[in-house]
BATITOR-790061 format. One record per residue (C-alpha): x, z, y; residue number from 1; residue in three letters. Coordinates in nm, 3 decimals. Last residue first. Layout:
<pts>
<pt><x>X</x><z>Z</z><y>Y</y><nr>NUM</nr><rest>ALA</rest></pt>
...
</pts>
This chain:
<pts>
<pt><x>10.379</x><z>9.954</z><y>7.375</y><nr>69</nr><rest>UNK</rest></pt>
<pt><x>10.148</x><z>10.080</z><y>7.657</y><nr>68</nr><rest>UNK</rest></pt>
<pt><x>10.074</x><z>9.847</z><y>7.965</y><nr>67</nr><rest>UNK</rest></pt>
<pt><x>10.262</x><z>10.030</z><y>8.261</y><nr>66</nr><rest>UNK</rest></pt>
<pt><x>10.056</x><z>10.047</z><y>8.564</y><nr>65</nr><rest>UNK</rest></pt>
<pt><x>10.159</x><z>10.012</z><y>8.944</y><nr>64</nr><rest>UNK</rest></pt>
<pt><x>10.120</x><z>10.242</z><y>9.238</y><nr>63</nr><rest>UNK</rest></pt>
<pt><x>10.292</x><z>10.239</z><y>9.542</y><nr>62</nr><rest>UNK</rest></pt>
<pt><x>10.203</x><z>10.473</z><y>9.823</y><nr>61</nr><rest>UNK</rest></pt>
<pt><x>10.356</x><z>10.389</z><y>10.224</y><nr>60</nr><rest>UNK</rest></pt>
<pt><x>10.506</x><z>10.580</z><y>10.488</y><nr>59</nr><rest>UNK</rest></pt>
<pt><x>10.673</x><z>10.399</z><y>10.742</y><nr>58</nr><rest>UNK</rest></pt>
<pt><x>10.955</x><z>10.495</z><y>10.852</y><nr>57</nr><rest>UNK</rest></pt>
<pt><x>11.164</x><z>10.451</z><y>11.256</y><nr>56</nr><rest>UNK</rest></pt>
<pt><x>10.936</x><z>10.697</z><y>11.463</y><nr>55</nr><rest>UNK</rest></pt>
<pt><x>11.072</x><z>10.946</z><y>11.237</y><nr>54</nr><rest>UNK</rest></pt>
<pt><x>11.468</x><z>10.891</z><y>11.357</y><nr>53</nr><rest>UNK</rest></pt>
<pt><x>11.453</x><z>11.212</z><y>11.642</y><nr>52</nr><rest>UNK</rest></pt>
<pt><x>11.216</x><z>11.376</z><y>11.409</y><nr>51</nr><rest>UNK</rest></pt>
<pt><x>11.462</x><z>11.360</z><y>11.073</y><nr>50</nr><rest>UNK</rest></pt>
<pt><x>11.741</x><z>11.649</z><y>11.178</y><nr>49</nr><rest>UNK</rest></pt>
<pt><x>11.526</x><z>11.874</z><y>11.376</y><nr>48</nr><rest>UNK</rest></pt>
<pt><x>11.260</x><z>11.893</z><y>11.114</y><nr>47</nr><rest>UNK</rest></pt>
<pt><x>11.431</x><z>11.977</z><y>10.882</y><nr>46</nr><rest>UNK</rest></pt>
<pt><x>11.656</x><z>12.230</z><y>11.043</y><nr>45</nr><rest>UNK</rest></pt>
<pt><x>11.247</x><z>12.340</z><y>11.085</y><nr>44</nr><rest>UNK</rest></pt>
<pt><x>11.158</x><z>12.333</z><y>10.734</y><nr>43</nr><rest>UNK</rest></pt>
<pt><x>11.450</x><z>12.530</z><y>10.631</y><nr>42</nr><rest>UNK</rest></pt>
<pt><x>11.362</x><z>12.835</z><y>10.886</y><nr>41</nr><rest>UNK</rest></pt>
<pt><x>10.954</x><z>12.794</z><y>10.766</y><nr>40</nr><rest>UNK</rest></pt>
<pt><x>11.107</x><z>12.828</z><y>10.386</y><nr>39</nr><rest>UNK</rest></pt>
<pt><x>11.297</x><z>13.134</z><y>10.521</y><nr>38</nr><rest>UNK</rest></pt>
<pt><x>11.689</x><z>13.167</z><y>10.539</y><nr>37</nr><rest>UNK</rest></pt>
<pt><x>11.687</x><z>13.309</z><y>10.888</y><nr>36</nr><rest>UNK</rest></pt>
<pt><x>11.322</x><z>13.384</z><y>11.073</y><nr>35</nr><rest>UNK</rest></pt>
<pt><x>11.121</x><z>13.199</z><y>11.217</y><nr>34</nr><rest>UNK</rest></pt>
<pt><x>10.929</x><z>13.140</z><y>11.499</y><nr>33</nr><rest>UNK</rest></pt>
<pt><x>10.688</x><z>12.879</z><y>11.544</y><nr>32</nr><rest>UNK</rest></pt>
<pt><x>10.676</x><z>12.546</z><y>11.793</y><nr>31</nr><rest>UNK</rest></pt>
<pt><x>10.962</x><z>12.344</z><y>11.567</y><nr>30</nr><rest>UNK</rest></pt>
<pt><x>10.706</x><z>12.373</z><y>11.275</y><nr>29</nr><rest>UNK</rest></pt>
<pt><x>10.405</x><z>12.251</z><y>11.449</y><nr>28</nr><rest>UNK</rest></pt>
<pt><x>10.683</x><z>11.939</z><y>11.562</y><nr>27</nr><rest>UNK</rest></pt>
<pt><x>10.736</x><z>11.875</z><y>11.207</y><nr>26</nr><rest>UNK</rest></pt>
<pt><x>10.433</x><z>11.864</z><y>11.082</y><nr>25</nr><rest>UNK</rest></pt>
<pt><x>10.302</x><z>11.658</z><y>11.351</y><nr>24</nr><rest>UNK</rest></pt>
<pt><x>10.589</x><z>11.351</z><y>11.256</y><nr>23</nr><rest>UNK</rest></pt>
<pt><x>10.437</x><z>11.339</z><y>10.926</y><nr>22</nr><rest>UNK</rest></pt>
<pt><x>10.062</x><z>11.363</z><y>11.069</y><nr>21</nr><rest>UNK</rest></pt>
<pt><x>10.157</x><z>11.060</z><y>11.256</y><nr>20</nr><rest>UNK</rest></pt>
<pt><x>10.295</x><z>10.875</z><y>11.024</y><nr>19</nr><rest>UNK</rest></pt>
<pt><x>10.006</x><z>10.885</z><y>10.771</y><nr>18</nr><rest>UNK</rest></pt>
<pt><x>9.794</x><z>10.817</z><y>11.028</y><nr>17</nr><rest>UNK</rest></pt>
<pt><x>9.985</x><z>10.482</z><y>11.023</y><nr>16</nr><rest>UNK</rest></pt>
<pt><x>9.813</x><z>10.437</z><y>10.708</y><nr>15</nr><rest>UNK</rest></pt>
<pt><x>9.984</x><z>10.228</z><y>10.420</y><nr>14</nr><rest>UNK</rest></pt>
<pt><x>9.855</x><z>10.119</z><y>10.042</y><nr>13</nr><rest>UNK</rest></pt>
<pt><x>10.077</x><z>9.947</z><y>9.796</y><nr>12</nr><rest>UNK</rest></pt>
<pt><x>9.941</x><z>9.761</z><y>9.483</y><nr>11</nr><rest>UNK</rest></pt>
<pt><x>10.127</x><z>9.684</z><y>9.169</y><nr>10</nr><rest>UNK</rest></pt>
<pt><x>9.889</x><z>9.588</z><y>8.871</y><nr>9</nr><rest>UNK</rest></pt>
<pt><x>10.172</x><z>9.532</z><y>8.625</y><nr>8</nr><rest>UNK</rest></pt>
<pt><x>10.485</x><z>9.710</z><y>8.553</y><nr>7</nr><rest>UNK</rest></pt>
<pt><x>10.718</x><z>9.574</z><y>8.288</y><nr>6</nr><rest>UNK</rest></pt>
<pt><x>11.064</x><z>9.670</z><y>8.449</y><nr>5</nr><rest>UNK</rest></pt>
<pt><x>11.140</x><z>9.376</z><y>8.566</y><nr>4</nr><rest>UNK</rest></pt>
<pt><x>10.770</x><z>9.359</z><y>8.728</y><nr>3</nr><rest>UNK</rest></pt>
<pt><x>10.902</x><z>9.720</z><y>8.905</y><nr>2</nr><rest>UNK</rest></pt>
<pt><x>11.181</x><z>9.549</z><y>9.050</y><nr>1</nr><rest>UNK</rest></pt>
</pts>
């Protein structure tokens, strides 16, 4: 897709540590009190509704280069 598009020099780069500190987030979150309509609060109904399917992603980084027209 991103050839068809005219990218060139596409690399990806992955790091199961990557996961891990994902999935840490989230359960640092869960273990702190919050309080109702907070950013903590919204990161923790996060948290509660991706955790149970985290151990299913894999994080990776794309990058790719458009040659200039």
């Amino acid at each position: 897709m991103l050839r068809a598009a005219g990218f060139t020099d596409i690399g990806t780069a992955d790091d199961p540590a990557w996961d891990t500190a994902y999935q840490e987030i989230y359960r640092q979150a869960l273990a702190v009190p919050s309080e109702k309509g907070t950013a903590l609060a919204g990161l923790q109904d996060e948290a509660r509704r991706r955790l149970p399917t985290a151990h299913l992603l894999r994080r990776i980084a794309v990058t790719a280069l458009r040659p200039a027209r």
